[in-house]
MOPAC internal coordinates of N, CA, C and O (Angstrom, degrees):
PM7 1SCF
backbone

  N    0.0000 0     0.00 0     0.00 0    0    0    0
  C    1.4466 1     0.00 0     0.00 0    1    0    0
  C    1.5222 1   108.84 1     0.00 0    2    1    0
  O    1.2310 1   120.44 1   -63.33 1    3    2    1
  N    1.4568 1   116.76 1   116.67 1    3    2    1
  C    1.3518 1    94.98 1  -153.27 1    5    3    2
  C    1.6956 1    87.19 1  -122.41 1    6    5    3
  O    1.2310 1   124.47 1   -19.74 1    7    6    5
  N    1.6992 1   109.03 1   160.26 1    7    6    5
  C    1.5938 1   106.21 1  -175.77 1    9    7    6
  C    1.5804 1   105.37 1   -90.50 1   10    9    7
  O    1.2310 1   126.14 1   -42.17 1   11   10    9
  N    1.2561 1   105.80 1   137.83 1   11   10    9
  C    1.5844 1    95.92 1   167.95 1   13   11   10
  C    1.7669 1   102.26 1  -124.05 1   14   13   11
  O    1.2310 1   134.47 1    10.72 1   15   14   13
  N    1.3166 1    89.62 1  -169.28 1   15   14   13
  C    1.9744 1   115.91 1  -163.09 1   17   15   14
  C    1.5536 1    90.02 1  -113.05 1   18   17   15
  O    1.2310 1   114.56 1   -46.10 1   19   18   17
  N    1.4955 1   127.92 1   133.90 1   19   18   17
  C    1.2442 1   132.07 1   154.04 1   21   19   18
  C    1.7207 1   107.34 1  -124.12 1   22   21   19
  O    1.2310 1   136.33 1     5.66 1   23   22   21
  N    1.2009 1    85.99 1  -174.34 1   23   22   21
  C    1.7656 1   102.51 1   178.08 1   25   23   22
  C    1.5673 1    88.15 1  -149.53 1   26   25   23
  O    1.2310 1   133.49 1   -48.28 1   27   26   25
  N    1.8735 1    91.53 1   131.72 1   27   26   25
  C    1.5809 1   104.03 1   162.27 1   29   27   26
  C    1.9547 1   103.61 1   -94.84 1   30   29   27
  O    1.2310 1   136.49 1   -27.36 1   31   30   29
  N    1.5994 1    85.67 1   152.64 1   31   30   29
  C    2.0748 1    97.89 1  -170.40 1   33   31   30
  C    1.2722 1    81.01 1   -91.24 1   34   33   31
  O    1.2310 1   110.46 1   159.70 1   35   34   33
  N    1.5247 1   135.54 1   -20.30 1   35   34   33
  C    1.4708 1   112.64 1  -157.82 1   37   35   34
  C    1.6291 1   113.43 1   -86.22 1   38   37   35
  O    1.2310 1   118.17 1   138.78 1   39   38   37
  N    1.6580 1   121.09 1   -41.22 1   39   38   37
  C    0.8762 1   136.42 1  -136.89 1   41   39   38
  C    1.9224 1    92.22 1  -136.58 1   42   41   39
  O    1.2310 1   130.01 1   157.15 1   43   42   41
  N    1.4102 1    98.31 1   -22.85 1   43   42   41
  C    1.7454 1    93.12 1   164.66 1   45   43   42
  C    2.2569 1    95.70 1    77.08 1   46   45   43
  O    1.2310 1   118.61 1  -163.37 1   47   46   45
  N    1.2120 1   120.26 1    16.63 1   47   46   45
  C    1.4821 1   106.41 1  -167.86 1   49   47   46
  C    1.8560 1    91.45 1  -111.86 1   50   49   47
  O    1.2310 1   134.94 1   -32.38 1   51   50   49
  N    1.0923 1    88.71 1   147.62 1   51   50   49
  C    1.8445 1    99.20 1   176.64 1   53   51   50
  C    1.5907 1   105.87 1   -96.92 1   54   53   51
  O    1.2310 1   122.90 1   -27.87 1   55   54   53
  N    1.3765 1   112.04 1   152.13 1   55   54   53
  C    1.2627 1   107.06 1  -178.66 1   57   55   54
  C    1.3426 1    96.90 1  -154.65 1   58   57   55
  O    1.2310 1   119.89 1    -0.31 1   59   58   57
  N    1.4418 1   117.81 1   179.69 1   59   58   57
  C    1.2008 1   129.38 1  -176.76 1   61   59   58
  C    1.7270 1   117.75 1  -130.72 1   62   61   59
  O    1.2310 1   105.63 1   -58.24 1   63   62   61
  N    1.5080 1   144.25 1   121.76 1   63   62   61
  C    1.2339 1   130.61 1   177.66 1   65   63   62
  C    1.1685 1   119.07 1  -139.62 1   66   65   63
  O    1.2310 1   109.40 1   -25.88 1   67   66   65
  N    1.6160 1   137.47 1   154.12 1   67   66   65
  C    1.2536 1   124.48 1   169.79 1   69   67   66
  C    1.5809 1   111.96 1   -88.99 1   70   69   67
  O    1.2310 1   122.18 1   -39.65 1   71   70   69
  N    1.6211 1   113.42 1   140.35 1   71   70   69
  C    1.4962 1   121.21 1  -152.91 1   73   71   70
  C    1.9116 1    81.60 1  -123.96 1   74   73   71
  O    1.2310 1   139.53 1   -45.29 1   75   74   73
  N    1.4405 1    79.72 1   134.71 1   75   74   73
  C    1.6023 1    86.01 1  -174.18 1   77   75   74
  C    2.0581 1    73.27 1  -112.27 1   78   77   75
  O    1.2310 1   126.69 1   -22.93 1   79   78   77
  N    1.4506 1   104.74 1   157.07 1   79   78   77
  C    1.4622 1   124.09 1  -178.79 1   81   79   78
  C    1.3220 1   122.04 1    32.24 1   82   81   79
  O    1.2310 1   118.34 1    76.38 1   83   82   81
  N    1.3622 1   120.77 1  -103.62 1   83   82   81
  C    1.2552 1   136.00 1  -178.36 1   85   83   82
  C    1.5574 1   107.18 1  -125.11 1   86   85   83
  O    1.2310 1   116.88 1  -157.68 1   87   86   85
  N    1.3829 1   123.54 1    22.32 1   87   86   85
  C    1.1409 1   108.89 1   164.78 1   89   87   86
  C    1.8013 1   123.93 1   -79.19 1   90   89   87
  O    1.2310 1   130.67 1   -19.47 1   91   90   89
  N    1.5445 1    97.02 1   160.53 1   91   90   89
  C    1.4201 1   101.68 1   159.89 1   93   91   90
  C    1.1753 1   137.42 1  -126.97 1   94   93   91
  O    1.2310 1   121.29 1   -59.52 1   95   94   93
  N    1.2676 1   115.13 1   120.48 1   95   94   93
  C    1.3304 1   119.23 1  -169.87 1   97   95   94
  C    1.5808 1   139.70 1   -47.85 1   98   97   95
  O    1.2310 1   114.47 1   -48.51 1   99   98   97
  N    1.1295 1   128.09 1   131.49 1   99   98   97
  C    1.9345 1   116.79 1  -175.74 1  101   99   98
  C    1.5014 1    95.50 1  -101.66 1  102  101   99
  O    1.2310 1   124.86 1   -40.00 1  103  102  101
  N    2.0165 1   108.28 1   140.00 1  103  102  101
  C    1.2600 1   123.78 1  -161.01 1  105  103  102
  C    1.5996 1    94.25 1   -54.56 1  106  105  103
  O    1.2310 1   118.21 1   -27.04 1  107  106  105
  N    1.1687 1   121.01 1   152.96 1  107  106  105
  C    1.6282 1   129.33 1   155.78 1  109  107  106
  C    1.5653 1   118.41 1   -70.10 1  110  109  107
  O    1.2310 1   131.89 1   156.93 1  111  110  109
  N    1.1887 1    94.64 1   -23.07 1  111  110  109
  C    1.7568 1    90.43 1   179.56 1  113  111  110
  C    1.7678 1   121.54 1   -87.84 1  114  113  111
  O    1.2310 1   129.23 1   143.32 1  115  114  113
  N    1.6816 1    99.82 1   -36.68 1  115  114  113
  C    1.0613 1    92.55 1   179.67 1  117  115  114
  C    2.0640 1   122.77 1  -125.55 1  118  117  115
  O    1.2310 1   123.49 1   172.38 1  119  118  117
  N    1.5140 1   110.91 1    -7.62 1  119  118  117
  C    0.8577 1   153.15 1   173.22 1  121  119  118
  C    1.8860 1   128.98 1   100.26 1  122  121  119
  O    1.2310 1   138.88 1  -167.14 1  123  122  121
  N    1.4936 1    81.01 1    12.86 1  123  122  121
  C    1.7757 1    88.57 1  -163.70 1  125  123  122
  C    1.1351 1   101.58 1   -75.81 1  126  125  123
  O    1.2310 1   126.73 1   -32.22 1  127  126  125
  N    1.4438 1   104.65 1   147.78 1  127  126  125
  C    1.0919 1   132.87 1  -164.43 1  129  127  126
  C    1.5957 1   112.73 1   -92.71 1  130  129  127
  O    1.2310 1   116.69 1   151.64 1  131  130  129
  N    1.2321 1   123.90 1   -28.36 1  131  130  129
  C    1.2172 1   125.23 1   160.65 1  133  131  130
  C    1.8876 1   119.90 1   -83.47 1  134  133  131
  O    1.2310 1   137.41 1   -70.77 1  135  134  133
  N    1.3086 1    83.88 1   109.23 1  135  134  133
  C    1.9325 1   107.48 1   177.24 1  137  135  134
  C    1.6313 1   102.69 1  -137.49 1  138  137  135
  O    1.2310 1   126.38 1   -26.37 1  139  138  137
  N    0.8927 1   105.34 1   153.63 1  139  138  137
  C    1.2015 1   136.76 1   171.25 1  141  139  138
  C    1.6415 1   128.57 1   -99.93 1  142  141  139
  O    1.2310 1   128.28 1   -45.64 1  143  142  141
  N    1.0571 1   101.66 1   134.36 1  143  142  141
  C    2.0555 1    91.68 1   174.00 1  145  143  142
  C    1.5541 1   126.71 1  -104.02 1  146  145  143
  O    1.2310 1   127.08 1   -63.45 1  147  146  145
  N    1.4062 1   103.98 1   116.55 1  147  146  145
  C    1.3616 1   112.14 1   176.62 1  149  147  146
  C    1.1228 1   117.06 1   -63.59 1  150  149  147
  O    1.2310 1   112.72 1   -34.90 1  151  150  149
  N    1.6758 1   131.36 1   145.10 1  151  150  149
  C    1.6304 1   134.91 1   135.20 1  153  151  150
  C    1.7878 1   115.66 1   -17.14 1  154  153  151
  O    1.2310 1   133.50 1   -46.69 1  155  154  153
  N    0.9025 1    91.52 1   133.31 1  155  154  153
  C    1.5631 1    85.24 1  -171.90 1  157  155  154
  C    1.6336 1    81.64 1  -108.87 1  158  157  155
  O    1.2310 1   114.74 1   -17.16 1  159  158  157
  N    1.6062 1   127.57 1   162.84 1  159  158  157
  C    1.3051 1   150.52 1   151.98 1  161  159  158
  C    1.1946 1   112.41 1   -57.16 1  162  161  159
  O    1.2310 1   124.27 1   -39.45 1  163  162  161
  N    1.4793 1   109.42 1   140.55 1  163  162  161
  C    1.3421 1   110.01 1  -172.68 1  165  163  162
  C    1.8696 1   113.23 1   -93.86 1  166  165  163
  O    1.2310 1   123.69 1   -52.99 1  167  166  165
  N    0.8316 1   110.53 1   127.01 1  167  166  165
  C    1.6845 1   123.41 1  -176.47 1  169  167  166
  C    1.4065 1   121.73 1   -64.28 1  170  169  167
  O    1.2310 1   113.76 1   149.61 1  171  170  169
  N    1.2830 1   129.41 1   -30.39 1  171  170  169
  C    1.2794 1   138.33 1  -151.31 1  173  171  170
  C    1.9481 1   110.10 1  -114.10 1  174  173  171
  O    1.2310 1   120.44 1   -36.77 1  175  174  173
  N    1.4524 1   116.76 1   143.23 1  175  174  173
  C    1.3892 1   109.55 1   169.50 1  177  175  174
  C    1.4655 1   113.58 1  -107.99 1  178  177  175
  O    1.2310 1   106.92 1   -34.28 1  179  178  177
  N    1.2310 1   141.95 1   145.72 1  179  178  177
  C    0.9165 1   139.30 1   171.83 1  181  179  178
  C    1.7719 1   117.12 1   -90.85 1  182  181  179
  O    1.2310 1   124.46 1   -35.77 1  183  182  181
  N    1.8066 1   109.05 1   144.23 1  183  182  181
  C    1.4398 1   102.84 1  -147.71 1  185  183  182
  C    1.9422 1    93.39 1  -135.04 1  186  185  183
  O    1.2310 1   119.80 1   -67.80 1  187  186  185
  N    1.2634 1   117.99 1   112.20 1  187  186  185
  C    1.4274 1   109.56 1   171.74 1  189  187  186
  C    1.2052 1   134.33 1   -66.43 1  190  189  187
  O    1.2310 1   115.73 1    34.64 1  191  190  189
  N    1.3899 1   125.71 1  -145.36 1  191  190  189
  C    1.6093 1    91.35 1  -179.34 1  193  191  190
  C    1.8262 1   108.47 1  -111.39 1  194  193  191
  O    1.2310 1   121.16 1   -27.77 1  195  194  193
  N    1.1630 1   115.39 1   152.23 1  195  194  193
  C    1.7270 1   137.82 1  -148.45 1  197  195  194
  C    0.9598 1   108.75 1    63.91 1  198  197  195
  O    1.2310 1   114.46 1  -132.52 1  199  198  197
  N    1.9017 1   128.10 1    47.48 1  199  198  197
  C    1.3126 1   124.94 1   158.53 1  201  199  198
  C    1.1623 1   130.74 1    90.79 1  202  201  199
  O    1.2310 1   116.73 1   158.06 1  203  202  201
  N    1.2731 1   123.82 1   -21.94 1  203  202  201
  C    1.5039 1   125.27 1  -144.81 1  205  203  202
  C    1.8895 1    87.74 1   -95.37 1  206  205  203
  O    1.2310 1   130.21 1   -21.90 1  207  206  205
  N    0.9747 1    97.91 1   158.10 1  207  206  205
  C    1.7632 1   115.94 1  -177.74 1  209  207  206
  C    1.2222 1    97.34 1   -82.16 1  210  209  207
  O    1.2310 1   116.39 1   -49.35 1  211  210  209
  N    0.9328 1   124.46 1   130.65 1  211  210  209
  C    1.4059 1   165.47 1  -168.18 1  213  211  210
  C    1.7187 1   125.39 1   -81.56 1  214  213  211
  O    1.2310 1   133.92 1   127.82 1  215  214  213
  N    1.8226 1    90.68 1   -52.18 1  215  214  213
  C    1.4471 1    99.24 1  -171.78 1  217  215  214
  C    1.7633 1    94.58 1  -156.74 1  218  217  215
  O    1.2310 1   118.18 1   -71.17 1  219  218  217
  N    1.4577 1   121.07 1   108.83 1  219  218  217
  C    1.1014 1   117.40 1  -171.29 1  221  219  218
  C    1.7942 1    95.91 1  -106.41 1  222  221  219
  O    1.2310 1   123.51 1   -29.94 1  223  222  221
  N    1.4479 1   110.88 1   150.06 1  223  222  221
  C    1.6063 1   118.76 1   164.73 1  225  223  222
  C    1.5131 1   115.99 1   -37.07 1  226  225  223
  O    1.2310 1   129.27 1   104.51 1  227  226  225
  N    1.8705 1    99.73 1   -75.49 1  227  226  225
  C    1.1795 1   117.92 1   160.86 1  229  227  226
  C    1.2854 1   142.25 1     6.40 1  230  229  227
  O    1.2310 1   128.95 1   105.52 1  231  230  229
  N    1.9048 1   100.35 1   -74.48 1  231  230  229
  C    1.1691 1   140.25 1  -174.97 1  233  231  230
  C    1.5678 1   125.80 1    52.49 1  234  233  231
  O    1.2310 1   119.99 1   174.56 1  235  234  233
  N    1.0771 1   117.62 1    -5.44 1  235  234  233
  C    1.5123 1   138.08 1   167.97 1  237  235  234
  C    1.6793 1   127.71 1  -110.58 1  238  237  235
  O    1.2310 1   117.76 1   -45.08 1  239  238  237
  N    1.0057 1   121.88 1   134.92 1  239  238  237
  C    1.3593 1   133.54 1   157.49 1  241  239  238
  C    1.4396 1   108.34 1   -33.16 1  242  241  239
  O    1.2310 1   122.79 1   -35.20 1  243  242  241
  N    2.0416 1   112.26 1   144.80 1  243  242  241
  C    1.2530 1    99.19 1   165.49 1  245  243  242
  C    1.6621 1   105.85 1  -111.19 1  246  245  243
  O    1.2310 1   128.07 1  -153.25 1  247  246  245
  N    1.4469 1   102.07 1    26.75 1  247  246  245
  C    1.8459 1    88.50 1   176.42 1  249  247  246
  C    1.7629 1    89.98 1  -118.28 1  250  249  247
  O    1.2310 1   131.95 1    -8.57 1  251  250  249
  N    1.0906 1    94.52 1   171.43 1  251  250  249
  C    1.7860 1   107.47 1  -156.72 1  253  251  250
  C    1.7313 1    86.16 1  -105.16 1  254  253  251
  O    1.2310 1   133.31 1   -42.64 1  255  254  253
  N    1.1485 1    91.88 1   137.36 1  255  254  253
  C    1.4136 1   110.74 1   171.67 1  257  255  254
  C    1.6460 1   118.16 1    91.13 1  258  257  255
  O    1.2310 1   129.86 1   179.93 1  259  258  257
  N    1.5757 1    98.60 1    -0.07 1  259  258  257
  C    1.8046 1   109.51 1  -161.83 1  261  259  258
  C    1.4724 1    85.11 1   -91.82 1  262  261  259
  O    1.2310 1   124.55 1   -10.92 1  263  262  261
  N    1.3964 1   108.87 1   169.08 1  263  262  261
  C    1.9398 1   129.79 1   169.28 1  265  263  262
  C    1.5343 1    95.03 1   -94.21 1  266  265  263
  O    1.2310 1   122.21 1   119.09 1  267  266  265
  N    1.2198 1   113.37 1   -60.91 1  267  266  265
  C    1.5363 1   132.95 1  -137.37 1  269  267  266
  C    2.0213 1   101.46 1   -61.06 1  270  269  267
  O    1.2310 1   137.65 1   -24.90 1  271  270  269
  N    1.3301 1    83.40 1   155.10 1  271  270  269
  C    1.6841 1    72.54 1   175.16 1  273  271  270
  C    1.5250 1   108.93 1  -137.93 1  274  273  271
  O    1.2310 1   131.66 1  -138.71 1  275  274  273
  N    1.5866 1    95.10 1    41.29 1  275  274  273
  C    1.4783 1   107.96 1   155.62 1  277  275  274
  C    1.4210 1   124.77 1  -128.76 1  278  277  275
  O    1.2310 1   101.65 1     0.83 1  279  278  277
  N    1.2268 1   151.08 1  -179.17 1  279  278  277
  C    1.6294 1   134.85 1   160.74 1  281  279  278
  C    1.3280 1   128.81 1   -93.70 1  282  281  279
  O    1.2310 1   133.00 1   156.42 1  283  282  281
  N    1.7732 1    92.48 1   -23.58 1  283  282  281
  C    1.4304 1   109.36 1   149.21 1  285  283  282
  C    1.7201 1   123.98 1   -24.96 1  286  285  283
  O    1.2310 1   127.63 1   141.23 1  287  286  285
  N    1.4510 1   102.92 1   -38.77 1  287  286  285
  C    1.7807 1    85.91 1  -164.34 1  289  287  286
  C    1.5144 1   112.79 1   -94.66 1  290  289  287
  O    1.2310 1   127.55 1   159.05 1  291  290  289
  N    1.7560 1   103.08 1   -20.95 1  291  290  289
  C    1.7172 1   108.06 1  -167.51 1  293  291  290
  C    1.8883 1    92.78 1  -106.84 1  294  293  291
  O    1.2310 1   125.63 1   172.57 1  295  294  293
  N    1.1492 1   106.78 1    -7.43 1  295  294  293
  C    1.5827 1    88.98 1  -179.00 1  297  295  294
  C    1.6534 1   121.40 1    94.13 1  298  297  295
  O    1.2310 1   124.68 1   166.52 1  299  298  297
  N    1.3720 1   108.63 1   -13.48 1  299  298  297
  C    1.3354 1   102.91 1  -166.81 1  301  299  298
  C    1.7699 1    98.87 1  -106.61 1  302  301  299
  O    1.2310 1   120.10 1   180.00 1  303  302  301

């Protein structure tokens, strides 16, 4: 039973619910029944091997002058 993200067309508010089968959910705020389902964000990082992150959002260092785009390597 998995939770998803909608958007109500009526009332414009995002919400979140758990959808058992093929149901569809009516907004909580206003009761309309027409929503839509958003992309939800993805949760998870991916990690190569001895751990180290792989592929950060970021993609940059936050100390100036570093390569690395972990803290792991400079310590700070």
């Amino acid at each position: 039973m998995p939770i998803y993200e909608y958007h109500c067309k009526s009332c414009a508010k995002d919400f979140e619910t758990l959808v058992f089968g093929d149901e569809c959910p009516n907004c909580p705020e206003c009761g309309a029944s027409e929503v839509c389902r958003l992309m939800s964000a993805c949760g998870f990082v991916s990690k190569g091997s001895g751990g180290q992150v792989t592929n950060q959002s970021a993609g940059a260092s936050a100390c100036s002058g570093c390569a690395a785009t972990s803290c792991n390597t400079c310590g700070h």
